[in-house]
Every structure is written in C-alpha cells, then in structure tokens.
C-alpha positions in Angstrom: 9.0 18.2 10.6 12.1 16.2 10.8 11.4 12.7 11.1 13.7 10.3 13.8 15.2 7.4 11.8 13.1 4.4 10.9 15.1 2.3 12.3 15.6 4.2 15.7 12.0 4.5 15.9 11.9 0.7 15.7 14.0 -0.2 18.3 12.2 2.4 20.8 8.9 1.7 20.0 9.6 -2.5 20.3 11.9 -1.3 23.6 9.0 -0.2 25.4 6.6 -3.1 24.0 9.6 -5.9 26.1 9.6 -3.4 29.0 5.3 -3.9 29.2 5.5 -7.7 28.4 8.6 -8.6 30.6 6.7 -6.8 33.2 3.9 -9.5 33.3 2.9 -11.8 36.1 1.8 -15.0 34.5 -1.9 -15.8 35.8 -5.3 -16.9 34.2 -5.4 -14.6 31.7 -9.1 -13.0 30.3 -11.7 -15.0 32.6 -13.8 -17.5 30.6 -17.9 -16.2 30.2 -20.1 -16.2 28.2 -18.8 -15.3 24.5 -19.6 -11.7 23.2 -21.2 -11.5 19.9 -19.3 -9.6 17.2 -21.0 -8.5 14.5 -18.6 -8.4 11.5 -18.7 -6.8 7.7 -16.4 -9.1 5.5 -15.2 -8.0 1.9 -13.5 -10.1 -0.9 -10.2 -8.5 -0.5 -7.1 -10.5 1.3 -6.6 -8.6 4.1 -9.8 -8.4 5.0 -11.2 -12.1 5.2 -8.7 -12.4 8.1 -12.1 -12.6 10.2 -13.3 -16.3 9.1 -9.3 -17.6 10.1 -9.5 -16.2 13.5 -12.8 -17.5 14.1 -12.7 -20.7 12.7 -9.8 -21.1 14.6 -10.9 -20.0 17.8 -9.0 -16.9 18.3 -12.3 -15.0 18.6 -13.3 -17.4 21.5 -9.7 -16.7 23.3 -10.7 -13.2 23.8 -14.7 -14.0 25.0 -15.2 -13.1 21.6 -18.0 -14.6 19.1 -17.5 -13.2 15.4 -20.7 -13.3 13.3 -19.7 -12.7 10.1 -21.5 -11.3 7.1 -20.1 -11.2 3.5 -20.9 -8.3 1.2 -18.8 -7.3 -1.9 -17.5 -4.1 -1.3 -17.1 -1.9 2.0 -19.6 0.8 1.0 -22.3 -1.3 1.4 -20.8 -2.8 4.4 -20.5 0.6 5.8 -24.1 1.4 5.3 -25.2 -1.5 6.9 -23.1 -0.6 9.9 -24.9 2.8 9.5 -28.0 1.3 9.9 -26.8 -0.3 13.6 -27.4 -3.8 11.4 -22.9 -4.6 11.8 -20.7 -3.5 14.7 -17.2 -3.4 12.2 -16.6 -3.1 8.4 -13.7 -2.8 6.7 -12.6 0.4 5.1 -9.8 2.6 3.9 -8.5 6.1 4.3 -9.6 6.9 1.2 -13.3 5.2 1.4 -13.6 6.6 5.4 -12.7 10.0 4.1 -15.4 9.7 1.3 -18.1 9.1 3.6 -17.5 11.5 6.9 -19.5 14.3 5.2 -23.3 12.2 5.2 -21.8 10.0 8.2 -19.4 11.8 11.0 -20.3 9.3 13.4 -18.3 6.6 11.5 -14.5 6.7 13.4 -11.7 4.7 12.6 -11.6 1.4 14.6 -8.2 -0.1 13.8 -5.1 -0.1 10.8 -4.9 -3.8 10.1 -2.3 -3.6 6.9 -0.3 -1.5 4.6 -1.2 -1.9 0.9 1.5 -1.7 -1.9 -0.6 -3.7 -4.9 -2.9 -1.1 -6.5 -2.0 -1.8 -10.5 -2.8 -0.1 -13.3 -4.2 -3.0 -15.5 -4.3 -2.5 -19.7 -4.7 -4.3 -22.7 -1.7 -6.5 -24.2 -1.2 -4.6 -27.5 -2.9 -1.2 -26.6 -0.6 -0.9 -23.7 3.2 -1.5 -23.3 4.0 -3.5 -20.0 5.4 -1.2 -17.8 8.7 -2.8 -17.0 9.5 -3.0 -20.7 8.4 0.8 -20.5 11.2 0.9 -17.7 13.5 -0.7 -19.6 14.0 1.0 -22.5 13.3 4.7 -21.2 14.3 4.6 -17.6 11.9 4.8 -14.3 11.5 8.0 -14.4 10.6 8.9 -17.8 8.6 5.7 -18.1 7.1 7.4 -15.4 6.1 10.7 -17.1 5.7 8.9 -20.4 2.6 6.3 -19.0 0.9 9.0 -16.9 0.5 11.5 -19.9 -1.0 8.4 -22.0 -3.7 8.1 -19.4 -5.0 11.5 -21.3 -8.6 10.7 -23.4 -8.9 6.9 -21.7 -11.4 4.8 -20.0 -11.2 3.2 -16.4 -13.4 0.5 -15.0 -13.1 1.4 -11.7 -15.2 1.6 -8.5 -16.0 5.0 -7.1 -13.7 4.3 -4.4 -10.6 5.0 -6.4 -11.8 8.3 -7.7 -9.0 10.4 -5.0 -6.3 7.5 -6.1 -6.6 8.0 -10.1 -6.8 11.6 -9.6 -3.8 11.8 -8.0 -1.8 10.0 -9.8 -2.6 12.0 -12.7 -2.2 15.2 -11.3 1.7 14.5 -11.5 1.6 15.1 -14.6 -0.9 17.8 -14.5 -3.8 16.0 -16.2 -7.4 16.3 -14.2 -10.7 14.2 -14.1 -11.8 16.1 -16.9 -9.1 14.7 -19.2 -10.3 10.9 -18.3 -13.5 9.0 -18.2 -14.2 6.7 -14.9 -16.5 4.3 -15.6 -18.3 3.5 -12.0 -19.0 -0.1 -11.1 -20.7 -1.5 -8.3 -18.2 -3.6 -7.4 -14.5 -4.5 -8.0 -15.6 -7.8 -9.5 -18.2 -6.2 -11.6 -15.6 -3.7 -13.3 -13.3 -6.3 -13.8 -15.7 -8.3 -15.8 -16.5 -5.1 -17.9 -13.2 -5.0 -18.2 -12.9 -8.3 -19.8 -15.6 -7.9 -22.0 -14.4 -4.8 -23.6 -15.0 -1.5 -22.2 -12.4 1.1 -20.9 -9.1 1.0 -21.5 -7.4 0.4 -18.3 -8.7 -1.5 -14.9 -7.9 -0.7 -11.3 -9.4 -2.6 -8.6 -8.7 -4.8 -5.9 -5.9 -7.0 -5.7 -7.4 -10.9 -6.1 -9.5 -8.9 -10.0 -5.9 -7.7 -10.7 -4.2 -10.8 -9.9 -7.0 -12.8 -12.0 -6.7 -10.2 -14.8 -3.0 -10.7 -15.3 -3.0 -14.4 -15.1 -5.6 -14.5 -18.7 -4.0 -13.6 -21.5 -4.6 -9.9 -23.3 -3.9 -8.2 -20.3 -0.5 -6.3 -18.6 0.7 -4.0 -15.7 0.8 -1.2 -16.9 2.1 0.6 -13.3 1.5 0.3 -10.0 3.1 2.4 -7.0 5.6 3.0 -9.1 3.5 5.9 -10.6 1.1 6.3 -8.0 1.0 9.8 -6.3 1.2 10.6 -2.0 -2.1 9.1 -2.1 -0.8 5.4 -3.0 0.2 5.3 1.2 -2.6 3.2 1.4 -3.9 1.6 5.1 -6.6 -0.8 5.2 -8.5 -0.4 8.1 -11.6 -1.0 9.8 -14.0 1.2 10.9 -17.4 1.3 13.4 -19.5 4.4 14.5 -18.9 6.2 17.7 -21.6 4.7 19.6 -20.4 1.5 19.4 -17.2 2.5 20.2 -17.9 4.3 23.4 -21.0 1.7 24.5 -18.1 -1.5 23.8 -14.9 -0.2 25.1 -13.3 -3.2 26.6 -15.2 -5.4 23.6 -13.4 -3.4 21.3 -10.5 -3.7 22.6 -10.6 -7.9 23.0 -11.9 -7.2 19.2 -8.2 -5.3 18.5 -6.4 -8.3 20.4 -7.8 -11.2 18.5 -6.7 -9.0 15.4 -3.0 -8.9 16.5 -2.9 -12.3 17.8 -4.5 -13.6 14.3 -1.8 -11.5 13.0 0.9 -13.0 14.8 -0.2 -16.5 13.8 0.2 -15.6 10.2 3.7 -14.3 11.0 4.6 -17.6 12.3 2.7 -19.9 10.8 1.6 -18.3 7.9 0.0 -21.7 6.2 -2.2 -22.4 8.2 -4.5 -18.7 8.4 -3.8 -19.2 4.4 -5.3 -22.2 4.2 -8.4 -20.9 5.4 -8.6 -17.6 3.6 -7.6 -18.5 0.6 -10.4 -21.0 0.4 -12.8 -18.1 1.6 -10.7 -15.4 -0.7 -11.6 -17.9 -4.0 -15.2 -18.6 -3.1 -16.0 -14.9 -2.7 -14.8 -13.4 -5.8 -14.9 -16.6 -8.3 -11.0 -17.0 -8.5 -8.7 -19.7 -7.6 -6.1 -19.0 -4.9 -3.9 -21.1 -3.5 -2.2 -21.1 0.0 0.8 -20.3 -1.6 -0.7 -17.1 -3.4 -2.5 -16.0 -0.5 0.7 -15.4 1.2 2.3 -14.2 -1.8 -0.2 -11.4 -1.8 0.2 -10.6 2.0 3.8 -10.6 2.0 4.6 -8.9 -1.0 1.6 -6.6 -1.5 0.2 -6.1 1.4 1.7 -6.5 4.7 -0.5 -7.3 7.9 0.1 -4.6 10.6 1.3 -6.2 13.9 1.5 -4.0 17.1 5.6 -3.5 16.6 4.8 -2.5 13.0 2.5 -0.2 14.5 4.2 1.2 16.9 6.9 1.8 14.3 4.6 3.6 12.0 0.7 4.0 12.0 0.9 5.1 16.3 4.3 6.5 15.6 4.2 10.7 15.5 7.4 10.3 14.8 7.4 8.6 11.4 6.4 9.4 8.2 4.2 6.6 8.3 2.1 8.4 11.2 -1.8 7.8 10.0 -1.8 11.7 10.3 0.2 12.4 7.2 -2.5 10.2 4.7 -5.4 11.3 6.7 -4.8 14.9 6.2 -3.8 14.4 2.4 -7.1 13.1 2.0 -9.3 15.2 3.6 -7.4 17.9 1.6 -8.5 16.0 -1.2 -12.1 15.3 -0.6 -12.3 18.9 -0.3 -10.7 19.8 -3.9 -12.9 17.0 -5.2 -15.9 18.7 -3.2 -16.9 15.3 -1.3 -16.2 17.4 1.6 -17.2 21.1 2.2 -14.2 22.1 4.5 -10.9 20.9 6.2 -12.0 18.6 9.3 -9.5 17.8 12.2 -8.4 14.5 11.4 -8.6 13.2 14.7 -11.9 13.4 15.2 -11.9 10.4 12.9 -8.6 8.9 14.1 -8.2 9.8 17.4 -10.2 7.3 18.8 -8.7 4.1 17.4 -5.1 5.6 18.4 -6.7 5.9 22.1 -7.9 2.3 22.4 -4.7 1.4 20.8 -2.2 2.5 23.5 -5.1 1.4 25.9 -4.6 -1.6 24.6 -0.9 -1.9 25.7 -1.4 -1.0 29.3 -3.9 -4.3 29.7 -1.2 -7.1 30.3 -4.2 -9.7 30.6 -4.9 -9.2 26.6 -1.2 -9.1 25.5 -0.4 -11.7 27.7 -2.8 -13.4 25.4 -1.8 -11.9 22.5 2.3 -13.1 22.9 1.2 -16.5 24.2 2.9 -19.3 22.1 1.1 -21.5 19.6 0.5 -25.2 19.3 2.7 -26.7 16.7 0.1 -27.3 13.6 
C-alpha cells in the first residue's frame, strides 16, 4: 500500500477537524447532572497517571464525569479486575491487549492515548559498552548488529509483557527465545530491583525503573529503539470489555473527551498536569520525579495523543501509523509465540474504539468542550 505523505495527511485530517469546529454554534455546552461514576485502573507508568490530573482538576466533572481511581502496579492485574466487572477502564498496550484476547475476547480497545519511543535496553557499567560509544566507534548500523548478537546466552529481568518486544528485536539478527533467558517479574518495579541486586544481565521495563536505573551508578543504555524491531511502534492505550462499551456509549465517549481535553492542557500548559503527576508518578513507584522530568519523559519519550495527532496517525488508513499495521504484527506474533491459536481480524478488537472515535467528532457539544480555552494558571 502506498502511503499519502505525512504531512499531507496532516493538513487534511486537521482541515476537516476546523471545518467541524468552525461549524459550532456557541451554547451551554454538556447540561450539568448528576456526575457519572468512572471506575478507573491506574498504573505507575507516565502516560498513564494522566487520570489523577484530570480529576483533581476537574476535567472529569466538565464532562458529568466522576473518575474513581484505583492504583495497581502493572496492567495485567488491572485488566483482570476489569475482567471481573470490579473497573470500567485499565490501561493497556498493543502488545499486553494482544496477549490476553485468547482467555478474554470480550476485552476491546477503548482509546490510543500516546505513542511510546523510551523502551531501553538497560546493562551493567563494565559488562556492557554504552550504546552510543558502541555508535561511535563502529557506526549505527553495525553497533546495531554488533549489540543484538551479544544478547546471545544473557539474562533479562523483565515482565512477561515484553516477551513479543525482546523477541523481536532479536529476531533481527536471527537469535530466538531459546538463545536467552527471561526472567519473569511480577512487576516492572520488582525486576528492576532484581536487577539492582544482581540477577540478569540486562533490564527492560517501564520508563520511570529505566529512568531510576540510569540515574545510580553501574548501570548504561545499552539500546533503545534504535535496535528495537517493527514491534517497537508502541501505543499505549486503554482498554474496557464490550459490555461496557455498548451499555455506556455516550459515557464513554464524555470518558474519551476529558482524555483529549486533559491532553490539551498539557500541550499548553504542560506544568501544571506535571505538577500533579509527577507527585503521583514518584509516590507509586518509589522514585523522585520532578515537574521538569515528567515532561521530559512525555515530550521526548512518549508523546500524548491529541485528536489532530490522531487523525494524523492512529484513525488515519492512510498512514503508516494506522493502529492496523501494529495490531496485525502482533497478532501475527502471538500466534508464532502460540499465545494465540490462529490469525484474528483485528478489528474485532479495534474497531470499536475507532467507531466512538469519529463519533466523537460529530458531537459538537463535547468538542466544543474539548477546544474551550483555559484559565490562565
């Protein structure tokens, strides 16, 4: 498939977002009631603690909206508990929702919310040259090669969750499970302190361990995207069951609003959502992160998925970003790795959330709310 340029695709896809919004008649906006309760998964990753900004800042309550929120430490059990009808929305992955649609088809994708660039290989200062004075001396490309192949024989305190991610990066160089050892941790926290203490050779995990890892000394990138494989086109998401979905239409979609309009506020005032997650971000996995590392990580590693950025990739056919392309990759995947037994249409799984989505922009009560400006902080 030929793909239209990126840029092109921009300018269409925002075109038609000004033709919607300049089409508005400026009224009341969504009615005041009584608030909705939410029921919300949150786990110690950046992207994902966006929930305590937007309700501690009364985004929630713009939309009718009342987010309950309950911590865990990873998204499997998050996604269990949503399972068990016990959360309405958890946060998830391509990668983790793929894992999981074999035991649980009813769980469907609810929303993109980023696009993640900071997976890193993490190693031990003296075991493991840094891989930018790999770079350096040997060139990308054969630094490339050259770390991939030394991943042969060694030991990674991981979480199951990155099983699809390690695989395929190694498969580049045509090395398999069998030539490494994962060593499975409950949690990205949990491997990281492993890692600290001694076992396995290299860590991968989420991006406030790695962050913490590299600030202690002993410990170096040794690679990130630059030697991940197609599956390093990494979305965080979230995801709820089917039920919900179809029992809550319009709630979820004042549920995707509040997103995009917590997402615009960190745009434009990114301090002030930082402030806030960052303090949650440190008390839920034991680091310290400032304002001004928060939005370090979700400006340079991860990027918050607005509706234009969407249109521009996740919604867009068009692109090479389309959620299509990973999705399909994956599922591929799951069924090589037998967490699957056979190809599934992907949009069983995605469909939905791309429905509500361009739903979504036809209701010019909720993006009225969603474009309205902010109060100066």
């Amino acid at each position: 498939m030929k793909f239209l340029n990126a840029k092109v695709c921009r300018f269409l896809f925002i075109g038609l977002l000004i033709s919607l919004l300049s089409s508005f008649i400026i009224g009341p906006g969504v009615a005041e009631a009584k608030l909705t309760k939410v029921r919300v998964a949150m786990v110690p990753y950046s992207m994902m603690v966006w929930w305590s900004a937007a309700h501690e800042l009364g985004i929630d309550k713009e939309f009718g909206l009342d987010f309950e929120i309950r911590k865990f430490t990873m998204t499997l059990p998050a996604t269990q508990t949503m399972i068990h009808g016990d959360v309405d929305i958890t946060p998830s992955c391509i990668s983790e929702h793929i894992a999981v649609i074999g035991k649980a088809p009813q769980v469907k994708n609810f929303s993109s919310l980023g696009f993640f660039k900071g997976f890193i290989f993490i190693g031990r200062k003296g075991e493991c040259k840094p891989f930018n004075e790999l770079v350096a001396e040997v060139g990308l490309k054969k630094a490339k090669e050259t770390r991939l192949k030394e991943f042969k024989g060694k030991e990674f305190c991981v979480i199951p969750q990155r099983k699809a991610l390690i695989a395929d990066a190694i498969a580049q160089v045509e090395l398999t499970l069998g030539d490494i050892k994962l060593l499975n941790f409950a949690d990205d926290q949990k491997a990281a302190t492993a890692f600290i203490r001694g076992a396995g050779d290299f860590y991968m995990g989420s991006l406030p361990q790695e962050r913490k890892l590299l600030k202690m000394p002993g410990f170096v990138n040794a690679g990130g995207s630059e030697i991940l494989g197609p599956a390093g086109l990494w979305y965080d998401t979230m995801v709820s069951t089917e039920k919900y979905m179809k029992e809550n239409k319009e709630t979820c979609l004042r549920i995707i609003a509040a997103m995009y309009r917590a997402i615009r506020l960190f745009d434009e005032q990114p301090k002030k959502v930082a402030k806030i997650c960052s303090k949650v971000l440190s008390e839920m996995t034991g680091g310290k992160f400032s304002v001004e590392e928060y939005i370090t990580m979700q400006t340079v590693y991860d990027d918050f998925q607005s509706i234009e950025n969407c249109l521009a990739g996740f919604y867009n056919p068009y692109s090479p970003l389309y959620w299509k392309y990973p999705v399909d990759y994956y599922i591929k995947m799951a069924v090589e790795q037998r967490d699957l037994d056979k190809i599934v249409p992907a949009e069983d799984y995605y469909g939905q959330a791309e429905k509500l989505f361009w739903e979504l922009l036809k209701r010019k009560d909720l993006l009225q709310l969603i474009y309205a400006p902010f109060p100066e902080s």
